[in-house]
Structures are given as structure tokens and as C-alpha cells.
N, C-alpha and C positions, 0 to 999 in steps of 0.2 A: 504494500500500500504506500503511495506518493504522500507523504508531508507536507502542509504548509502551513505557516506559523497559524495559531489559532483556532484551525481547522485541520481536521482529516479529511481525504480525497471524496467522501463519501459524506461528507457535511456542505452543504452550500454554502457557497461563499456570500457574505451582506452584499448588498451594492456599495458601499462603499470600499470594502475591500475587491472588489472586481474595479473599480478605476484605479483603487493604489496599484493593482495587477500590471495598468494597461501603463500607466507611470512610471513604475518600476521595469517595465519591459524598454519603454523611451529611452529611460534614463542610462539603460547598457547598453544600448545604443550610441550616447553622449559618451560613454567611457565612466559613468557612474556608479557605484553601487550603492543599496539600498537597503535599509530597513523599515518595516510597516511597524506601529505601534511602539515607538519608540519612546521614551523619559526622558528629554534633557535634565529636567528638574524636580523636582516635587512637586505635587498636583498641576503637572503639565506630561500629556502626553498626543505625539503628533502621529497623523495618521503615516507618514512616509517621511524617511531624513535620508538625503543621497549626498552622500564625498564624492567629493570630482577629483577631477583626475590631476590637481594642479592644488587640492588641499580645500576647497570649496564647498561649503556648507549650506544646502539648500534644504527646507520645507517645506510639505504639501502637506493641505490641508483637503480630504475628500468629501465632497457635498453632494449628496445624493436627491435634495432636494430643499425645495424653499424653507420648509420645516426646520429642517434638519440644519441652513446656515442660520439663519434665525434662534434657533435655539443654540445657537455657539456663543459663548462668552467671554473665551479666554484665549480668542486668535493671536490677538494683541500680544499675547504673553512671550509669545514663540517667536516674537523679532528679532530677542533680542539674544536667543540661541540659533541666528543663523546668518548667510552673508544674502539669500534673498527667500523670499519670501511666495507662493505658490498658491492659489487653488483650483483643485480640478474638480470638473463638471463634467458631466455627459453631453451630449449636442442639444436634448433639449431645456436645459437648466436655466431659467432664466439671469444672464449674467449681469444686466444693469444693476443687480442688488449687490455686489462684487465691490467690495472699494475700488476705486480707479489707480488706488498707488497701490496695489502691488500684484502680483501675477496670477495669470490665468493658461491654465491647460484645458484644451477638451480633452476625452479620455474616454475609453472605452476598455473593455476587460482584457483586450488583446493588445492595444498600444495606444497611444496618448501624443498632441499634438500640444507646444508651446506659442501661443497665441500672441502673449504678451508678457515679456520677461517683467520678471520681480526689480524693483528698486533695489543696486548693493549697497547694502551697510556693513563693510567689515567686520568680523568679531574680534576683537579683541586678542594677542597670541596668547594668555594665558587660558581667558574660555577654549579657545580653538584648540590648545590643546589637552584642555581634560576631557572636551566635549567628543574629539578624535579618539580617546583612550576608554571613553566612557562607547561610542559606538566600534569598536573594535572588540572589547571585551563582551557586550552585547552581543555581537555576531558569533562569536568565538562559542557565546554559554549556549544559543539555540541549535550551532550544529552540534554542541557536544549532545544537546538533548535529543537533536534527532538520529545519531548514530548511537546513540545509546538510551532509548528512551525509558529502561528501567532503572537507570544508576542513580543513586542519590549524591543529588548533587549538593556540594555545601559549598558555598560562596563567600 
């Protein structure tokens, strides 16, 4: 059975995690990699964080619908853990509701189109690098967990 974070192959994926998909697929395209459901911080967690290939620190935020950005509160928070800023929509999303500073992707479960790049705000080198140390170790604990998904893991 194929693994992917959150889910087993056999569990459907939300809509919002089928655009982090189409995202994340873009984004290795770009020479990016990615994680879905990531923590920069305490009571902050982003639907996708992709390193670029040059040390670059992007988030996307997946909105599967009016409801769903509307009840978002805490977009604001995740600026100021990254060098730009992202959200992706489906094609029919209404995107006027979208702040106009910062980025937009359409997206789809298979791949994701960049519309309108995010404003950069550099991070900082010290954020940049615990936030690089803090997504590396991240990656590092979910493939320990999917090639070994009985092992208890202590961290």
C-alpha cells in the first residue's frame, strides 16, 4: 500500500490536500521540495512549505472554497516564516477575495499553475536557518515513519 502523509492510499484525499498535490507536483518541477502540513511555529501550521533550490522559503496556503478562506485567521501569521507568500485555488475559486499582495496559484490534484508571484520578504539568516533545520528534520521523521511505520519513534 502507497503512503501519503495523512492519509492511506485507500482514504481520500480532502480537496485541499488534492491542490497541495497539484502544488507540490509544480513545485518539483521548479526544482522545489515540499512538505504538506507543516509547523513553523506554535499554533501555526501551513498547508504546503517548499525550499528552493537556491535556499528559498515559500508558502501555500490551500483554499478549497469561499468558506473555507473566510474562515482562515491566521494567514497573516505565516509571512513572516517565509521569503513569499502563496494561495492556491482551483479554477473555479472565486479569486477577487484573494489579497492583491500576495500570491496566487491555480491548482489542480495533478499540477498547479503560478498566476501571480508572492511579494519577497526575506527571512531573516537566523529564522532561515532553524526554519531549514526544523523542515529537514520534519522530512527526515515522516520517511523514517513511512519505512518503518511500527517503530516507536522518540524524538
Amino acid at each position: 500500500m502507497i503512503e501519503t502523509f495523512g492519509a492511506s492510499s485507500d482514504t481520500p484525499l480532502t480537496s485541499g490536500q488534492l491542490l497541495a498535490r497539484g502544488v507540490a507536483r509544480h513545485f518539483a518541477d521548479l526544482g522545489f521540495v515540499t512538505l504538506e502540513e507543516f509547523v513553523p511555529t506554535r499554533g501555526l501550521r501551513v498547508d504546503v512549505i517548499a525550499l528552493g533550490p537556491k535556499g528559498e522559503v515559500w508558502v501555500v496556503e490551500c483554499k478549497s472554497s469561499r468558506a473555507d478562506f473566510q474562515s482562515d485567521h491566521k494567514w497573516d501569521g505565516y509571512l513572516e516564516w517565509c521569503d513569499r507568500f502563496f494561495w492556491a485555488v482551483d479554477g473555479d475559486f472565486p479569486t477577487e477575495l484573494l489579497p492583491d499582495d500576495t500570491g496566487l496559484i491555480i491548482a489542480d490534484s495533478y499540477d498547479a499553475e503560478v498566476l501571480r508571484m508572492g511579494p519577497e520578504a526575506k527571512l531573516a539568516g537566523a529564522r532561515r536557518k532553524v526554519l531549514i533545520q526544523k523542515f529537514a528534520t520534519h522530512a527526515a521523521r515522516r520517511l523514517h515513519g513511512l519505512r518503518d511505520p511500527g517503530a516507536r519513534l522518540t524524538y
